[in-house]
C-alpha positions as CSV (number, residue, x, y, z in Angstrom):
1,X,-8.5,-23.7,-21.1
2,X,-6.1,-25.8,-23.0
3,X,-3.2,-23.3,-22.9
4,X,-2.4,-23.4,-19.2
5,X,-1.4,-26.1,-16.6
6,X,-1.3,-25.2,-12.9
7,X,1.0,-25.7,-10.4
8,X,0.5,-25.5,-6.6
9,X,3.0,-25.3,-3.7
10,X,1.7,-27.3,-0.6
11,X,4.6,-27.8,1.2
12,X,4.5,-24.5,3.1
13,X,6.3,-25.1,6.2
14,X,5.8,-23.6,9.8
15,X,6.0,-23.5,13.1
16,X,3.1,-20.6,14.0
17,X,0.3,-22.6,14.1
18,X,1.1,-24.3,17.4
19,X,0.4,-27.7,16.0
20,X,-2.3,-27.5,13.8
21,X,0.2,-28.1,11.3
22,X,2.8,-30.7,12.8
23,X,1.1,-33.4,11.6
24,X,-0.3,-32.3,8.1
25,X,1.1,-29.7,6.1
26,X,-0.9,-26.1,5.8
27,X,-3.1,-26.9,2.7
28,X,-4.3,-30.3,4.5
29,X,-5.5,-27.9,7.7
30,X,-9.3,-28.2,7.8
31,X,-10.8,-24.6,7.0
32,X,-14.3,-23.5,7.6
33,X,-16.4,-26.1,8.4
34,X,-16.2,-28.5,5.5
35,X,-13.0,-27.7,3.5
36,X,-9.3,-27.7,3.2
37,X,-7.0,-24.7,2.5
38,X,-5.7,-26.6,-0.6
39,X,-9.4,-26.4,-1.5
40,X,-9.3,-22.5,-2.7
41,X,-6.1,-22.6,-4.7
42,X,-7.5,-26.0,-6.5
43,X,-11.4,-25.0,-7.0
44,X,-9.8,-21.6,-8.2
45,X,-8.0,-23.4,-11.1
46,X,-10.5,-26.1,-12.4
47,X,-12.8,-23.2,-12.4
48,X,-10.7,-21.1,-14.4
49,X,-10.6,-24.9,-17.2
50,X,-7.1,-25.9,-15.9
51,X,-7.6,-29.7,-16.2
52,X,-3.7,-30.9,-15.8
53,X,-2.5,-29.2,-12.1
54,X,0.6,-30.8,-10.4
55,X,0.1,-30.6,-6.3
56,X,4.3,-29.9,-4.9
57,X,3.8,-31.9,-1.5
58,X,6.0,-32.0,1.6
59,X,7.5,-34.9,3.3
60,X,3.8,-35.2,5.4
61,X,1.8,-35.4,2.5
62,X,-0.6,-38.1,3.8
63,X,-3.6,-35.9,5.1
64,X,-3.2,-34.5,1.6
65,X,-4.0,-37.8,-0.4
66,X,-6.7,-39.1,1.8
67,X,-8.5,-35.9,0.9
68,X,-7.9,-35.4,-2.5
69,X,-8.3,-39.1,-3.4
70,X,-8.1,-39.4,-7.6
71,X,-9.2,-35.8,-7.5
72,X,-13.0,-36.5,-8.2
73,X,-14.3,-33.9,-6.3
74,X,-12.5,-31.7,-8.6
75,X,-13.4,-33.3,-11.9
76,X,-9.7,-33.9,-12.4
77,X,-10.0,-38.0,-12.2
78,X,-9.6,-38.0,-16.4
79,X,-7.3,-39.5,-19.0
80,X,-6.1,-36.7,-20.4
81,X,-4.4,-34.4,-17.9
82,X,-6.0,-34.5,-14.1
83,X,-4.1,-34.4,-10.5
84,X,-0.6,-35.1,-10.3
85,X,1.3,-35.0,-7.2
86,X,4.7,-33.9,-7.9
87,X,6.9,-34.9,-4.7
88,X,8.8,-31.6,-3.4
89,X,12.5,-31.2,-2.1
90,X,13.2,-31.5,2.2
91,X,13.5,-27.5,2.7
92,X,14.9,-28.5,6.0
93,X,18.1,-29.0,4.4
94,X,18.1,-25.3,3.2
95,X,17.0,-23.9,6.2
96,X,14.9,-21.4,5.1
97,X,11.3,-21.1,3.6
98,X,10.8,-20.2,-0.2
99,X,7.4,-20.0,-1.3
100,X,8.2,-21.4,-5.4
101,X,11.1,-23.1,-4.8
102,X,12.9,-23.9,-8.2
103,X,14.5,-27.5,-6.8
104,X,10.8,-28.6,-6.4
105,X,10.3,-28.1,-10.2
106,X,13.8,-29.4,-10.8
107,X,12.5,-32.8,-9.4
108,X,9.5,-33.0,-11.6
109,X,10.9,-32.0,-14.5
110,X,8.5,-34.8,-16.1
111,X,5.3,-32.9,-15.4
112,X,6.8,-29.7,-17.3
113,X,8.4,-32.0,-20.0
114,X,4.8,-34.1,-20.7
115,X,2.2,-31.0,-21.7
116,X,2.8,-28.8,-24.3
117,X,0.6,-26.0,-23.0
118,X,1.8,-22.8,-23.6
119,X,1.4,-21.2,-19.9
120,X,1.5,-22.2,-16.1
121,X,-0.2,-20.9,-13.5
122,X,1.4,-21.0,-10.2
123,X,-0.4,-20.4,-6.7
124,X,1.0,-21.2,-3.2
125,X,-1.3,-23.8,-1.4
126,X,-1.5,-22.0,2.3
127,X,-4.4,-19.6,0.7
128,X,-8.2,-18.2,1.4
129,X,-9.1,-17.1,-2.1
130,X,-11.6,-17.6,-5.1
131,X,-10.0,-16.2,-8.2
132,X,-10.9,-17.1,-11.6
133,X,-7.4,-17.1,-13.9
134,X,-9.2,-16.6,-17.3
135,X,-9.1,-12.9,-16.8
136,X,-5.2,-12.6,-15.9
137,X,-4.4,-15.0,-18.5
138,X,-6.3,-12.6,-21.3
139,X,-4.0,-10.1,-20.0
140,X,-0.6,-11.8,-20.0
141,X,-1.3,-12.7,-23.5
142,X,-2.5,-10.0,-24.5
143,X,1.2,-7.8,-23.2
144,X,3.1,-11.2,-24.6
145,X,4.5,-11.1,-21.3
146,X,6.9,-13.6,-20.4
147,X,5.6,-13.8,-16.2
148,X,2.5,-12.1,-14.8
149,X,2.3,-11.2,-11.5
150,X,-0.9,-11.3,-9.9
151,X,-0.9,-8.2,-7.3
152,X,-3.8,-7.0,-4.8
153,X,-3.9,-3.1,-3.8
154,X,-4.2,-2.2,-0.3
155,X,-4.7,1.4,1.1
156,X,-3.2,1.0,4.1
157,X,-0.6,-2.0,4.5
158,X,1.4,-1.4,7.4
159,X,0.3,-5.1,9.0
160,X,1.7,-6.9,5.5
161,X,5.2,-7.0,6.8
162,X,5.4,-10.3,5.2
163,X,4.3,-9.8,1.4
164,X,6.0,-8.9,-1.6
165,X,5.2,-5.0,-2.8
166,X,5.7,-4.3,-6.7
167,X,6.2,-0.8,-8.1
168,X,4.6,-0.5,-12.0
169,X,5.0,1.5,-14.9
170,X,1.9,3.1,-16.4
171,X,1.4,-0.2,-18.6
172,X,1.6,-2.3,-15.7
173,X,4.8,-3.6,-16.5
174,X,6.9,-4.5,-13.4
175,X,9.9,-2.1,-12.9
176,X,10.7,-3.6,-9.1
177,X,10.2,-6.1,-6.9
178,X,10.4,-5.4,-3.3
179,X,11.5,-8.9,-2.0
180,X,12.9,-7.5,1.4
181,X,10.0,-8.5,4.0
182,X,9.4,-6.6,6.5
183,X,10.6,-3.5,4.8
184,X,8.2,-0.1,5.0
185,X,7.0,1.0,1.9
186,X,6.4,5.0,1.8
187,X,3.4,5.5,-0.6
188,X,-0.3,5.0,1.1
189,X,-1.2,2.7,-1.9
190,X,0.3,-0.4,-1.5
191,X,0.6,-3.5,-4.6
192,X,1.8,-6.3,-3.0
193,X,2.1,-9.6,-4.8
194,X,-0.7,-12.6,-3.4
195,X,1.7,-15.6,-4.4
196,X,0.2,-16.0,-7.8
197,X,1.6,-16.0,-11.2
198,X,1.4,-17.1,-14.4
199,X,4.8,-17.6,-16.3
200,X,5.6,-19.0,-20.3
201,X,6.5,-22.8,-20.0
202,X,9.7,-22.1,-22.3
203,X,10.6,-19.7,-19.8
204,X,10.2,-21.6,-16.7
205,X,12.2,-24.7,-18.0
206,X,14.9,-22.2,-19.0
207,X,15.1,-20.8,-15.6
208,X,14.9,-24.2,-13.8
209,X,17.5,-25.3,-16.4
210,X,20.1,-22.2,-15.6
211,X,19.2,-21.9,-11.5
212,X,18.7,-25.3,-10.5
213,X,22.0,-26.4,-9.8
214,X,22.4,-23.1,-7.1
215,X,20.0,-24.6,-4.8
216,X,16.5,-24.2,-3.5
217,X,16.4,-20.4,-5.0
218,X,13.0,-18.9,-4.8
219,X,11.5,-18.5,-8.1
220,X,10.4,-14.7,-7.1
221,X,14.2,-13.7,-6.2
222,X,15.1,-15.3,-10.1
223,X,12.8,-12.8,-11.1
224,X,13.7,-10.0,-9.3
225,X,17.3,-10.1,-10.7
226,X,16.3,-10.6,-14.4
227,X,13.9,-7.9,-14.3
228,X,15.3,-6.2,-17.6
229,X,15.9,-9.0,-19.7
230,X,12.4,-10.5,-19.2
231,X,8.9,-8.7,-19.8
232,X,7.1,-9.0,-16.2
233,X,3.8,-7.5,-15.6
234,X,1.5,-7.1,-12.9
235,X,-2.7,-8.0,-13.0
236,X,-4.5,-6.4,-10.8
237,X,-7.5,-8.9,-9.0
238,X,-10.3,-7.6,-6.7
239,X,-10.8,-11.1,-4.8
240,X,-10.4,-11.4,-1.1
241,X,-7.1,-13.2,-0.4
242,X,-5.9,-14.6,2.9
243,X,-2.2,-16.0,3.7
244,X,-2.4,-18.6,6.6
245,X,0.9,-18.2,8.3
246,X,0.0,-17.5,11.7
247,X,-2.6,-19.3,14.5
248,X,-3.6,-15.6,14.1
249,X,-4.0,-15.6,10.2
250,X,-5.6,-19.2,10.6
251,X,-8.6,-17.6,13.3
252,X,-9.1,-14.0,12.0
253,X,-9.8,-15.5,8.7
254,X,-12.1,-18.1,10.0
255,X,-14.0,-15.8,12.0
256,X,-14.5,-14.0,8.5
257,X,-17.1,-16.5,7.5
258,X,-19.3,-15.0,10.1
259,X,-19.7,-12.2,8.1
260,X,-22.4,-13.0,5.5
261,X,-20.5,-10.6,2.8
262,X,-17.5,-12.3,3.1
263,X,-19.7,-16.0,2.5
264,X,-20.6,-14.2,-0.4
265,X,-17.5,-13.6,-2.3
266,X,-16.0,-16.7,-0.9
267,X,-18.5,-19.0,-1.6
268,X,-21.9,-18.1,-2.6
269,X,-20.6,-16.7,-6.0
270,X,-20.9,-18.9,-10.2
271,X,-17.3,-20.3,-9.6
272,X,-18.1,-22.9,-6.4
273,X,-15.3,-23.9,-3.8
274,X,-14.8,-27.9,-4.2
275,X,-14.4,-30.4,-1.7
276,X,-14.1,-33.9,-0.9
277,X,-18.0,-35.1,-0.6
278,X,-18.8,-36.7,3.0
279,X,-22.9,-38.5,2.8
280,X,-23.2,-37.7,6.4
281,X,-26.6,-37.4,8.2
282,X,-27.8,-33.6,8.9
283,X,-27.2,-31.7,12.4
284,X,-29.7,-32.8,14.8
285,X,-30.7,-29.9,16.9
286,X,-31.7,-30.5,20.3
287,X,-34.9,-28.5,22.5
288,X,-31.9,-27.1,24.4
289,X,-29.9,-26.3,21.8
290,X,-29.2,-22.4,21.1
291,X,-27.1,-21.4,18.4
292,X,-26.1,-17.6,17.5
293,X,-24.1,-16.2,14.2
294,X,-22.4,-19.4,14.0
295,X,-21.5,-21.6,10.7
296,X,-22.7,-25.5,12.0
297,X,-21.6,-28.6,9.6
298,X,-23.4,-31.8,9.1
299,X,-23.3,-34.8,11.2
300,X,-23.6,-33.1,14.2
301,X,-25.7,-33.2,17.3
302,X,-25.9,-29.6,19.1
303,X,-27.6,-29.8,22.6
304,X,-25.6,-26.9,24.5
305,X,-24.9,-23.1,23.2
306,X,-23.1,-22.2,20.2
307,X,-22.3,-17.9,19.8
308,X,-20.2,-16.8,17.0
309,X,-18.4,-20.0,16.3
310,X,-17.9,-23.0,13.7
311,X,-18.5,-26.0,13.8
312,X,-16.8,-29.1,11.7
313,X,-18.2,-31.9,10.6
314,X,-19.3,-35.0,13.7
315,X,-18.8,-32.7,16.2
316,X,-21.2,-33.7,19.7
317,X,-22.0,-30.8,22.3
318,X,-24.1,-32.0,25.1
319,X,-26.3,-30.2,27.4
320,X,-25.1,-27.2,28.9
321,X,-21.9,-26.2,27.2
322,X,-21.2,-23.2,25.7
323,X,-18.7,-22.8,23.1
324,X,-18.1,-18.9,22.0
325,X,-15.5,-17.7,19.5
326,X,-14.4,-20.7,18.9
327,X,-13.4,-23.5,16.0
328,X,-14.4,-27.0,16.7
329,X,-12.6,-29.6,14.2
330,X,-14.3,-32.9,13.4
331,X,-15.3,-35.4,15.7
332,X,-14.6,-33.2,19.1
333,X,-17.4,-34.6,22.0
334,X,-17.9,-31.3,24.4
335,X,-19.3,-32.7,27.3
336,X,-22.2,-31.1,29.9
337,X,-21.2,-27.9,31.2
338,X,-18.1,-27.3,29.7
339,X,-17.0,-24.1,28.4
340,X,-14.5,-22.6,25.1
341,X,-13.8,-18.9,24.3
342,X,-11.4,-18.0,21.4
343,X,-10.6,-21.4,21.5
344,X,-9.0,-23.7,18.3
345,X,-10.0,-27.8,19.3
346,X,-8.4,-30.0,16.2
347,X,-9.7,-33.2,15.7
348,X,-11.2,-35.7,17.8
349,X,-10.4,-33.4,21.2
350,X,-12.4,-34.6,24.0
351,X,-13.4,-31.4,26.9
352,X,-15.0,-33.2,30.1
353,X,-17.2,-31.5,31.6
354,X,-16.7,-28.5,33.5
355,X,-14.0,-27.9,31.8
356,X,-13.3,-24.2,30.8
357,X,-10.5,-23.5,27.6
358,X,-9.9,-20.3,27.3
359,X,-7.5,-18.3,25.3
360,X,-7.8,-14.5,23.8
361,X,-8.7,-12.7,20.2
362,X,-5.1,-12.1,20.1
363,X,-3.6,-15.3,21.2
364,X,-6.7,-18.1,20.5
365,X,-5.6,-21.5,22.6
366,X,-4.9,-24.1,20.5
367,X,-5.6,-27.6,21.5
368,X,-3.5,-30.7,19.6
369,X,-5.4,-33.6,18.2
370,X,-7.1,-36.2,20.2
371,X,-6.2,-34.7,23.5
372,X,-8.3,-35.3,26.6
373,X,-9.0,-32.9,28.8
C-alpha cells in the first residue's frame, strides 16, 4: 500500500505497572508468551502493506532495539522504505502524558519530509489489537477526509474513564471530540476513539508547522479545536482492542488468551501477529507434570502444576510447584514446592522452594526482574 506510511508512539510512559515498565518502555513489555506489545500495532501495519513505519521511542529504548533488530521479523529490513526509529521528546519536561505528541514529529521532521505518500497511519504502541488498515483507508479516501478517526462502539462504557468518546453525524463525520477523561457520557452507546488514525501528510506537516513551537500539544487536542475547518471522520472497526495502562489492563488482558475465541481473533486469523523468531528447543514435559487451560512457550521444562496460567519462553518449574493464575516471564526457575496465585514474575525471577507469592484478581503481585526470593 504505497499511499500510506505508519507511525507508532512507543514512548507511553507510566507508573501503574509496578515495574514491569521501569526498565523498558510499555511496547517492549513481554505479552503472551512469545511477543511484545509493540508486536500488534506493527504486525497490524505491515499486514495492512505499510512497508515505511517510523517507531517514536522514549529515552529507554534499548529493550526495543534488541527485539526489533533491522526489523526482519517484520519484512521491513528493505531498501526502499523499512523501520525507522524516530527518537521522541523527554515528556518529563512537560509533565504530563500525551498519547501523539506533536514535538515528537517536530524532531523527525526528516521522516515526514523523505516519503511522498499521500497518508499516515498513526497508532499508539501500548496496544492488544489486530486490525488491518486497508479498510479504513478505503473509507478516508473515499469521504476525502482530511483525519480519520478510528472509533470502537461499546454498549456499556462506564469502566472507559480513560478513552476518548466522539459524537458523529449521520455520515460519520466527527461533530465532537470528548477529550475530557473521566467525564460520563449519557447515551448507552458509547464511540470512543482506540488511539488510531489516519491523517493527510500535507495536513500533518501543516499542523506540526503551526503548533510545534507551543509545546508538546497532543495531536488529538489540535484536532479537537479545528474541528470546523478540517473534514474529520470516524471508521468504525470490529477488532478486539486493549489499552495496557494499568498492572490490571496488563493481566485481565493476558488472562484473555485463555479464552480459545479470543486466540482466534487475536491470532489464529489470515493477518498473523509477527515476532522476533527464537530456534529454541520444544517444552519438555515431565511424568509429573500437569498442566490445565494454560498457554506454555517453548524452551521450557514443566515438572510441577500449571492451572490457568502462561508461560514465557526458558521458563523451569520443578517438581511439585504449582503455579495458578499466574504469568511467568522468560527464564524464571520455580523451585520444588513452591507456590504463585495471581501472580506477575518478570524475567529471570528465581522462587525457592516453599515459597508461596500470592496477590489477588484485583491487585495481581508483581515481582521485579531477577529478584530472588
Amino acid at each position: 500500500m504505497s499511499n500510506a506510511i505508519g507511525i507508532i508512539y512507543a514512548n507511553s510512559e507510566t507508573d501503574n505497572l509496578q515495574g514491569l515498565a521501569s526498565e523498558r518502555p510499555i511496547a517492549a513489555v513481554p505479552f503472551g508468551g512469545r511477543y511484545r506489545i509493540l508486536d500488534f500495532a506493527l504486525s497490524s501495519m505491515v499486514n495492512s502493506g505499510i512497508r515505511t513505519i517510523g517507531l517514536v521511542t522514549p529515552h529507554h529504548y534499548r529493550p526495543l532495539l534488541d527485539h526489533l533488530g533491522a526489523g526482519k521479523a517484520w519484512f521491513l529490513d528493505r531498501k526502499d522504505g523499512g523501520l525507522f526509529i524516530l527518537p521522541g521528546v523527554f515528556h518529563g519536561l512537560t509533565g504530563n502524558n500525551h498519547t501523539f505528541c506533536i514535538k515528537d514529529l517536530e524532531n523527525n521532521m526528516e521522516y515526514l519530509d523523505k516519503d511522498f505518500a499521500e497518508n499516515v497511519v498513526i497508532s499508539s504502541g501500548n496496544q492488544i489489537y489486530n486490525t488491518n488498515f486497508k479498510n479504513a483507508l478505503e473509507f478516508h479516501n473515499d469521504k476525502h477526509a482530511d483525519v480519520t478517526l478510528i472509533y470502537k462502539n461499546m454498549n456499556n462504557s462506564s469502566n472507559l474513564t480513560d478513552e476518548i468518546f466522539l459524537e458523529m453525524e449521520k455520515d460519520h463525520k466527527v461533530s465532537t471530540i470528548h477529550n475530557k477523561k473521566g467525564q460520563q457520557r449519557k447515551s448507552l452507546v458509547q464511540s470512543y476513539f482506540v488511539n488510531m488514525l489516519i491523517i493527510r501528510r500535507a495536513i500533518l506537516l501543516d499542523i506540526i508547522e503551526k503548533y510545534s513551537s507551543i509545546g508538546c500539544i497532543d495531536l488529538m487536542d489540535i484536532l479537537s479545536t479545528n474541528l470546523k475547518v478540517l473534514k474529520i471522520y470516524g471508521s468504525p472497526t470490529c477488532s478486539l482492542i486493549g489499552t495496557i495502562r494499568k498492572v490490571k489492563d496488563y493481566f485481565d488482558r493476558s488472562m484473555e488468551l485463555l479464552d480459545l475465541e479470543v486466540r482466534g481473533r487475536l491470532w489464529l486469523g489470515v493477518d498473523q501477529i509477527h515476532t522476533k523468531i527464537k530456534d529454541n528447543p520444544p517444552t519438555q514435559y515431565t511424568s509429573q507434570a500437569k498442566v490445565t487451560n494454560s498457554l506454555i512457550a517453548s524452551g521450557c521444562t514443566i515438572a510441577g502444576e500449571v492451572v490457568n496460567s502462561i508461560i514465557f519462553r526458558g521458563v523451569m518449574l520443578e517438581q511439585g510447584c504449582k503455579i495458578t493464575n499466574s504469568i511467568i516471564l522468560p527464564k524464571c526457575h520455580i523451585h520444588a514446592n513452591a507456590q504463585t496465585d495471581y501472580a506477575i514474575l518478570d524475567k529471570s525471577v528465581k522462587v525457592n522452594g516453599e515459597n508461596i507469592l500470592k496477590g489477588t484478581l484485583h491487585n495481581p503481585l508483581v515481582v521485579l526482574k531477577k529478584t530472588v526470593i
